[in-house]
C-alpha angles and dihedrals in degrees: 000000000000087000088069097057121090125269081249090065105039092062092041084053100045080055088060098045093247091118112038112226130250127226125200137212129178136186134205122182146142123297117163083193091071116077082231092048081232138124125192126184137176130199120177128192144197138170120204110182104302104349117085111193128188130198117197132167149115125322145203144188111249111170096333097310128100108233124172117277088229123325115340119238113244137195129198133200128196116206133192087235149031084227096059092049100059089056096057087041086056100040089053090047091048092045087056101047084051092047090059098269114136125199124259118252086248142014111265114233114247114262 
């Protein structure tokens, strides 16, 4: 149902916590299997009250810009509590910055 509202709308409602917001997080480094000798790769994440949900996959550059190779995997966790799932939500984020992932300039809307 929110796909179907205009751009206009989607940001008005991510300022009032409707849509969470997605952060994302890529990754380039070196791959001698690839004709290029490069690897991206893109994760995203999102927490919404107790549920924590990751997308990860392949990557590639598209004027000048890293957008997913097909449909991206995901993951989801339920917790028992919000609390617990910030925690989770801060402790994925925190295991990627340390792998070499680096945040994007901006938060991608959700599609």
């Amino acid at each position: 149902m929110l796909g179907l509202l205009p751009v206009a709308c989607t940001g008005i409602l991510r300022q009032l916590s409707i849509i969470p917001e997605m952060k994302t997080f890529f990754f380039v480094g070196r791959n001698p299997e690839n004709d290029c000798g490069m690897s991206w790769k893109i994760w995203k994440i999102r927490r919404v009250g107790r549920t924590v949900e990751t997308f990860w996959g392949a990557g590639t550059k598209e004027k000048h810009r890293l957008v997913p190779v097909g449909k991206l995997q995901s993951r989801r966790w339920s917790f028992r509590s919000e609390t617990k799932a910030i925690a989770c939500y801060q402790e994925r984020i925190s295991e990627k910055l340390r792998k070499g992932y680096e945040p994007s300039t901006r938060s991608m809307p959700r599609r």
